[in-house]
C-alpha positions as CSV (number, residue, x, y, z in Angstrom):
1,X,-17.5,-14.1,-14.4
2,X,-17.0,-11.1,-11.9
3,X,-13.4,-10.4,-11.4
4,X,-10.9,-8.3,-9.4
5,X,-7.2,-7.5,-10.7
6,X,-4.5,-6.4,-8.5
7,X,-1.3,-4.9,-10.0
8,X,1.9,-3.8,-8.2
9,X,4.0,-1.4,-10.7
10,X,7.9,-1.8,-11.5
11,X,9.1,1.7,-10.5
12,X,12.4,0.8,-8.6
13,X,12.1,1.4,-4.6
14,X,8.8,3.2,-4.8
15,X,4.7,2.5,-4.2
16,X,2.3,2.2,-6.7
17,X,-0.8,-0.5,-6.3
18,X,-3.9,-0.6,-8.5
19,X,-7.2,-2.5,-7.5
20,X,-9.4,-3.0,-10.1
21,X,-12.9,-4.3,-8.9
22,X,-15.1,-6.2,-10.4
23,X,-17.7,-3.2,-10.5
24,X,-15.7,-0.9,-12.2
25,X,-14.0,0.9,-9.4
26,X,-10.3,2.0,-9.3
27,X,-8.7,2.1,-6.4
28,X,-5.2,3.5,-6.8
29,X,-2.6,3.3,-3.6
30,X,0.0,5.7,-3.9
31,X,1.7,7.0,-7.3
32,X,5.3,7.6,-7.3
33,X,6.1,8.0,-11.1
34,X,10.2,7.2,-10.7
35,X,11.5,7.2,-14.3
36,X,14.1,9.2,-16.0
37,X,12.5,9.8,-19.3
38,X,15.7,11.0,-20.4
39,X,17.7,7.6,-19.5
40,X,17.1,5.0,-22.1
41,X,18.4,2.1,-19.7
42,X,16.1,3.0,-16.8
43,X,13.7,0.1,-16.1
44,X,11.4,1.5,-14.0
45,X,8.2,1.4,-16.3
46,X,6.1,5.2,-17.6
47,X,3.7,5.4,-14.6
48,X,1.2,7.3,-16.3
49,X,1.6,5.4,-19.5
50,X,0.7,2.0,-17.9
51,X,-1.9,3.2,-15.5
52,X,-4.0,4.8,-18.1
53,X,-3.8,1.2,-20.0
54,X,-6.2,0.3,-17.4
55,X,-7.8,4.0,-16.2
56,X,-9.3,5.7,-18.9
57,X,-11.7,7.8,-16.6
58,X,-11.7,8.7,-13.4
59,X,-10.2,7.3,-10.0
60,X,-12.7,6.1,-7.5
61,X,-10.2,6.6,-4.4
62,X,-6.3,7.7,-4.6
63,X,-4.5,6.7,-1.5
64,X,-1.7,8.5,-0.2
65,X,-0.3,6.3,2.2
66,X,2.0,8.8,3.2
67,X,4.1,12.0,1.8
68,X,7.6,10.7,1.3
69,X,9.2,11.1,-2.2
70,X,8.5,7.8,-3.2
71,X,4.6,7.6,-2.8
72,X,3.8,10.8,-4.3
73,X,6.2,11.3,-7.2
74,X,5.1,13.9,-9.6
75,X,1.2,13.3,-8.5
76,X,0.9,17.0,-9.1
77,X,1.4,16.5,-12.8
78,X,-0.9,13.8,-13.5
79,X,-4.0,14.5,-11.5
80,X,-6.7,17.1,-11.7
81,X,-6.3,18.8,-8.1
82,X,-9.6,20.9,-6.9
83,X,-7.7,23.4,-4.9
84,X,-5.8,25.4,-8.1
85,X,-6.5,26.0,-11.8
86,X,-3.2,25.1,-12.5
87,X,-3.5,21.5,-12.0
88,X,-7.2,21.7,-14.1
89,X,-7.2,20.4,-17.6
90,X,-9.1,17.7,-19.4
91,X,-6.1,15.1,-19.4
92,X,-5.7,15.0,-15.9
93,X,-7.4,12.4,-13.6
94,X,-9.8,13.3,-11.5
95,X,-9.9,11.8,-8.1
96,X,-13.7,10.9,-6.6
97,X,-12.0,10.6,-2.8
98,X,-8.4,11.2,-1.3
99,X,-7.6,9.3,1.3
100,X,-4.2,10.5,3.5
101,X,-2.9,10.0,6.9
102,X,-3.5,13.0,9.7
103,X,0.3,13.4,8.7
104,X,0.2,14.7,5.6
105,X,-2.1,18.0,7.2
106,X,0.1,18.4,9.8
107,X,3.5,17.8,8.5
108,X,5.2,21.4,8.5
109,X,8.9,20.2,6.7
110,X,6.7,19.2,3.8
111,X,8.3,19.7,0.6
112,X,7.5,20.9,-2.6
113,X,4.9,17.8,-3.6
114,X,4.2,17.2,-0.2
115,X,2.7,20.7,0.3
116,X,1.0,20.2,-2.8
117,X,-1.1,17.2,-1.7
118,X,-1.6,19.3,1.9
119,X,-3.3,22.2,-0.1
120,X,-5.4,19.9,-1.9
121,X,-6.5,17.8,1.5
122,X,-7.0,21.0,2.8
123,X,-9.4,22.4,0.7
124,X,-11.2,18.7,0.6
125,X,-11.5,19.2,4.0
126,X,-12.7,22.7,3.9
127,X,-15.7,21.3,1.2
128,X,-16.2,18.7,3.4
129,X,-16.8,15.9,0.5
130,X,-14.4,14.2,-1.5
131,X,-12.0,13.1,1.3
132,X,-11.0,10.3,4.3
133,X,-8.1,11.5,7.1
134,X,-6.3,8.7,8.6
135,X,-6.5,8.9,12.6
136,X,-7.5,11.8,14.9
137,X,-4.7,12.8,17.1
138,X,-5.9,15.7,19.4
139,X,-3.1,18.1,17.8
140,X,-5.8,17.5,14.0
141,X,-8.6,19.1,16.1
142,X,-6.7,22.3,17.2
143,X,-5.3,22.4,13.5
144,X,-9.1,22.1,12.0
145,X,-9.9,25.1,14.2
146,X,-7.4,27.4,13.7
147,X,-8.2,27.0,9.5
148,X,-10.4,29.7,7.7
149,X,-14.1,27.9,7.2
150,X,-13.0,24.5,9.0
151,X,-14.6,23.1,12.1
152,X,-13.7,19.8,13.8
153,X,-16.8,19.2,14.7
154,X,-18.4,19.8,11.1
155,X,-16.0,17.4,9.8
156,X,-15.4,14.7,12.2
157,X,-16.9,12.6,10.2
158,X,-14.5,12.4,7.4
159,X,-11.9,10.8,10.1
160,X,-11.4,7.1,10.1
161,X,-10.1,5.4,13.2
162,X,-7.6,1.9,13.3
163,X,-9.2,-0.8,14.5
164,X,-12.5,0.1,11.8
165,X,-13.5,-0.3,8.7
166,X,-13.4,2.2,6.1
167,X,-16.6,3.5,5.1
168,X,-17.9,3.6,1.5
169,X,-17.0,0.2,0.5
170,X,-18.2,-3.1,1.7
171,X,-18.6,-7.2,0.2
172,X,-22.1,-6.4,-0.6
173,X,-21.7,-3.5,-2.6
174,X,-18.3,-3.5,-4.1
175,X,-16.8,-7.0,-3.4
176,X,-14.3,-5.3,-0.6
177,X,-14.3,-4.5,2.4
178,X,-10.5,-2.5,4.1
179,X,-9.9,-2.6,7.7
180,X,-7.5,0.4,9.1
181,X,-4.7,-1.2,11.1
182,X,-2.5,2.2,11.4
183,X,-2.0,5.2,11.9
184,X,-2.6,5.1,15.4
185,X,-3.9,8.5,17.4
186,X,-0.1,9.7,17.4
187,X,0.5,12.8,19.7
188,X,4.2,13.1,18.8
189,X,5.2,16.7,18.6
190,X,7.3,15.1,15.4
191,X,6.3,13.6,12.4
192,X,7.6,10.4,11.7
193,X,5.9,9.5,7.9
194,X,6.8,5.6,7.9
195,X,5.7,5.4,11.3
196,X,2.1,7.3,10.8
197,X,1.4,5.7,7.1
198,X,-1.8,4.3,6.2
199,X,-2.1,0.1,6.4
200,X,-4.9,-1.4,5.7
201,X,-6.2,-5.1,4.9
202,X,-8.3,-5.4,1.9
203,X,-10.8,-8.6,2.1
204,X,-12.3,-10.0,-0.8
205,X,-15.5,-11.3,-1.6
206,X,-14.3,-14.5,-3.9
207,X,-14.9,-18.0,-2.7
208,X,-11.6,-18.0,-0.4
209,X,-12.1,-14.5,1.2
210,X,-8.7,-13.6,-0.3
211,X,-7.2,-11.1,2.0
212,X,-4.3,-8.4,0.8
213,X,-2.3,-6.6,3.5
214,X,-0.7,-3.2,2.1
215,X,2.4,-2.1,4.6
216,X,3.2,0.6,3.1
217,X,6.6,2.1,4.7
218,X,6.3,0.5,8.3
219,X,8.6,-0.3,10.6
220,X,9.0,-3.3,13.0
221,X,8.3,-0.8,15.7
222,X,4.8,0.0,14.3
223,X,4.3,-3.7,12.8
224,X,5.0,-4.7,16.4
225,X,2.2,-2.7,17.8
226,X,-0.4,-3.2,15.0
227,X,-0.3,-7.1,16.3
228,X,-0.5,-5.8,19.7
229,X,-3.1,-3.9,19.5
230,X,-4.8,-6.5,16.6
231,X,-4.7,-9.3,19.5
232,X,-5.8,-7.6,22.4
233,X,-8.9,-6.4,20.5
234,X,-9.7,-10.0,19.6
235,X,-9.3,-9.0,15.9
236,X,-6.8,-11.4,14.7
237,X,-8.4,-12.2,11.5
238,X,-7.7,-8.6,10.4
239,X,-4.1,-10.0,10.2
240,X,-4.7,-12.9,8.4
241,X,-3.7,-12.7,4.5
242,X,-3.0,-14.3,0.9
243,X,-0.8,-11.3,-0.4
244,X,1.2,-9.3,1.2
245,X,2.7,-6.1,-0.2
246,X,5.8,-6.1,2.6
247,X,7.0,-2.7,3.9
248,X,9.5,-0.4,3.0
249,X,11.1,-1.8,-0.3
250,X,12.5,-4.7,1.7
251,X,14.2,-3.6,4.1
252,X,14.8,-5.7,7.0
253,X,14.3,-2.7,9.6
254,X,10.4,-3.9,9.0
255,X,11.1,-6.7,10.3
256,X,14.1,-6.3,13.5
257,X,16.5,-4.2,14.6
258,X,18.7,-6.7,13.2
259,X,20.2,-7.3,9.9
260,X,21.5,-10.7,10.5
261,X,24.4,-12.2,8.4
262,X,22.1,-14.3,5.8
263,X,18.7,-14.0,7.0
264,X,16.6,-11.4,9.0
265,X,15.1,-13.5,11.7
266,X,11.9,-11.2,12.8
267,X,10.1,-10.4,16.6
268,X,7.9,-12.7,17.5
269,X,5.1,-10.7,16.8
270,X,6.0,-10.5,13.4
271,X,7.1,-13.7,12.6
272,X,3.5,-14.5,14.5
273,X,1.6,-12.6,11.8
274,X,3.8,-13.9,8.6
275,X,4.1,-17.4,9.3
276,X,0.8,-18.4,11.5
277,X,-1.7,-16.0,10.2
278,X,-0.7,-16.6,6.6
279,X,-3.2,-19.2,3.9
280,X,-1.3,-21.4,1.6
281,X,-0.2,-20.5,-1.8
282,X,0.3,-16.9,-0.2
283,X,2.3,-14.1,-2.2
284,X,4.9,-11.7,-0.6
285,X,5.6,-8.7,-3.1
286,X,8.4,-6.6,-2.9
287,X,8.2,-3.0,-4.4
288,X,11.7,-2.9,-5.1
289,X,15.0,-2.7,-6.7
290,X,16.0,-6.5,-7.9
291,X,17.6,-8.5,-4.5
292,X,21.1,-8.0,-4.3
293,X,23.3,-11.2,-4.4
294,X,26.0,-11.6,-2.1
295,X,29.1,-9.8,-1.8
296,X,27.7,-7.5,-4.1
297,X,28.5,-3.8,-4.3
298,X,24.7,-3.4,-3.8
299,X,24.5,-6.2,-0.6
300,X,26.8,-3.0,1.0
301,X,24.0,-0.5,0.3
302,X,22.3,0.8,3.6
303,X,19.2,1.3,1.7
304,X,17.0,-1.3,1.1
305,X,16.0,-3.9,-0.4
306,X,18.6,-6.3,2.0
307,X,19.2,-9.8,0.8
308,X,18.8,-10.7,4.3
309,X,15.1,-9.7,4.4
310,X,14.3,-10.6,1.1
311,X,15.9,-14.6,2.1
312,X,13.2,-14.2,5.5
313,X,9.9,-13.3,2.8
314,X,11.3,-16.3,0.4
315,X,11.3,-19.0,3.4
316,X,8.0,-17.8,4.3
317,X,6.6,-18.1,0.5
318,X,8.5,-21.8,0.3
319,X,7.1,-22.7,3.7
320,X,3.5,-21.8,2.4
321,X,3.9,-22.7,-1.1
322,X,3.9,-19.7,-2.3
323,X,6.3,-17.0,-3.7
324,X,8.2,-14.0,-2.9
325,X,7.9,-11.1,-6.1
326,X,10.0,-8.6,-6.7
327,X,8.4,-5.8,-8.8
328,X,11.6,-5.0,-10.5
329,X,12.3,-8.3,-11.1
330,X,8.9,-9.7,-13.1
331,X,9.1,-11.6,-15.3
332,X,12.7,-10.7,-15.8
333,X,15.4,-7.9,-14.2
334,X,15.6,-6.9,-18.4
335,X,12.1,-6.1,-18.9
336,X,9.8,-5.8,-16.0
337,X,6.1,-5.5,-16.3
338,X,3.4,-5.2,-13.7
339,X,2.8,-8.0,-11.6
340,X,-1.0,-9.3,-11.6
341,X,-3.2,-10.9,-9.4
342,X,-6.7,-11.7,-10.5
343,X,-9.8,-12.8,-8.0
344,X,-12.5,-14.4,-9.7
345,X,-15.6,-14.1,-7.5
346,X,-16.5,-17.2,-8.1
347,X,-13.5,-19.1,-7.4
348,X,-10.2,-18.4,-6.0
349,X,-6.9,-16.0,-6.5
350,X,-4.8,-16.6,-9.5
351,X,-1.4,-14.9,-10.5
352,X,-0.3,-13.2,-13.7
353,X,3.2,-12.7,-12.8
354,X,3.2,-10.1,-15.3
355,X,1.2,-8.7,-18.4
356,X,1.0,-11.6,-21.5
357,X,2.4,-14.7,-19.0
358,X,0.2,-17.2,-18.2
359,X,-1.9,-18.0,-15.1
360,X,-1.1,-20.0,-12.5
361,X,-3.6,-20.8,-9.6
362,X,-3.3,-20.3,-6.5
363,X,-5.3,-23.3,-5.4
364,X,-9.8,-23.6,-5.4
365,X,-9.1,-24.6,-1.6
366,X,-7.3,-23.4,1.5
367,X,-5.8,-25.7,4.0
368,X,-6.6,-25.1,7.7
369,X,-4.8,-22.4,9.1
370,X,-1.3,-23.3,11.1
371,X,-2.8,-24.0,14.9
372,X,-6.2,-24.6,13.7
């Protein structure tokens, strides 16, 4: 039986997400390889170690949701990168397409990794194969012009809009189809990374159309206008979804302004698209650092995860019976693994809440949707 694997990487508060279809392609979103080889009680699993468990050739699409520190890690050292020699040897990965946000081009505070993955877009671009960019402010077509051997017009194409889906994969073909939901066309003179990342939903082509929403690093600002914009285009079902990879390593500024004392209570909007447009049996994973417990030297952190988020996500998994996953935190805080999800094409979603457990199903049917 055809099958699709999903797996969500323990490397502390930092992105990596493998889908493994059914055909054989990889499709890797973001790679932040986090641990200190050098500290024998770090947790945070050997990136390259576990992904090439599962990769041993090449990488149908690399995502780069954005450029912060914590979605490009050390890419430079694991990759083969077209642009330099340097980054050429046979026990790299090669990387079919690139996808990146507009941002990552235009970014000029980029640092060292982060100008890195701009050379290579850049000379993707420049071959005009082998790459996607993220939304088309006006400010990308003056930069294609004023590059050596670029011209906007010669590779428009390569340019994918929100509100569409991305071309070169559909249910047909590959058993997936991804609709862009951000960036949008931002014309800020700054770049704000979190707030121009890549989201996407991911629709599957298994009995239950089992749909996964990546967040990447958003906002409640941006989350608030991605349901905006979703409604008034009539395009609610690109919000609907079984698994949700939350933003920003729980952090409750994804979800309101406002903390709260115990639990984050989110905009309407937001708690419109987790708790109405969500299936039953839905997952909620967290690409973080274990939940802190109250009182807790690590409840006083600033930086995320925040308990108070992490309490909204569990009522949401409870309400749906479901779960809320942290990556750090599967199967235990001790030893964390990979968290799994498996689609079997000719059935429904199941869960491997990490590598050697046991599978537990998600359910063969869906109830109606809430308001349906």
């Amino acid at each position: 039986m055809a099958k699709h694997r999903i797996r969500f990487y323990p490397i502390g508060n930092a992105d990596t997400t493998l889908i493994s279809l059914s055909n054989g392609k990889n499709i890797l979103w973001d790679y932040a390889h986090m641990k200190d080889e050098e500290d024998s009680d770090d947790k945070r699993c050997d990136l390259p170690e576990e992904l090439n468990k599962v990769v041993s050739d090449n990488y149908d699409v690399v995502t780069f949701t954005h450029a912060d520190k914590d979605h490009i890690n050390r890419f430079s050292e694991y990759f083969f990168l077209d642009h330099a020699k340097k980054y050429q040897n046979s026990s790299r990965k090669k990387i079919e397409e690139l996808w990146v946000p507009a941002s990552v081009l235009l970014d000029e505070q980029a640092d060292e990794e982060a100008k890195i993955l701009k050379a290579e877009a850049r000379f993707r671009l420049k071959q005009k194969t082998g790459i996607l960019i993220f939304s088309r402010p006006k400010k990308m077509k003056k930069w294609c012009d004023d590059q050596d051997e670029i011209s906007y017009e010669e590779v428009k194409h390569l340019f994918v809009d929100a509100g569409k889906l991305v071309p070169g994969f559909s249910l047909s073909n590959d058993g997936v189809e991804f609709f862009s939901h951000s960036p949008f066309k931002s014309e800020s003179k700054e770049i704000d990374r979190n707030a121009e990342a890549i989201v996407v939903q991911a629709t599957f082509n298994d009995r239950c159309s089992t749909k996964l929403i990546l967040g990447s690093d958003c906002t409640w600002e941006v989350w608030e206008d991605i349901v905006d914009v979703t409604k008034a285009k009539g395009n609610q079902s690109r919000l609907e979804w079984d698994i949700f990879h939350i933003s920003h390593h729980c952090s409750y500024k994804s979800l309101s302004s406002d903390k709260g004392d115990d639990q984050t209570a989110p905009t309407d909007n937001i708690k419109w698209m987790y708790e109405t447009q969500s299936n039953n049996g839905v997952r909620l994973i967290s690409s973080s650092k274990p939940i802190p417990s109250k009182g807790s030297d690590e409840d006083e952190d600033k930086q995320p995860p925040h308990r108070q988020a992490a309490n909204y996500y569990k009522s949401v998994g409870t309400d749906k019976n479901g779960e809320f996953l942290v990556t750090m935190e599967e199967p235990n805080k001790s030893t964390p693994k990979p968290i799994e999800i498996e689609i079997d094409t000719s059935d429904c979603s199941k869960i491997i809440k990490a590598i050697g457990m046991s599978t537990i199903g998600i359910g063969s049917s869906k109830p109606p949707r809430a308001g349906k």
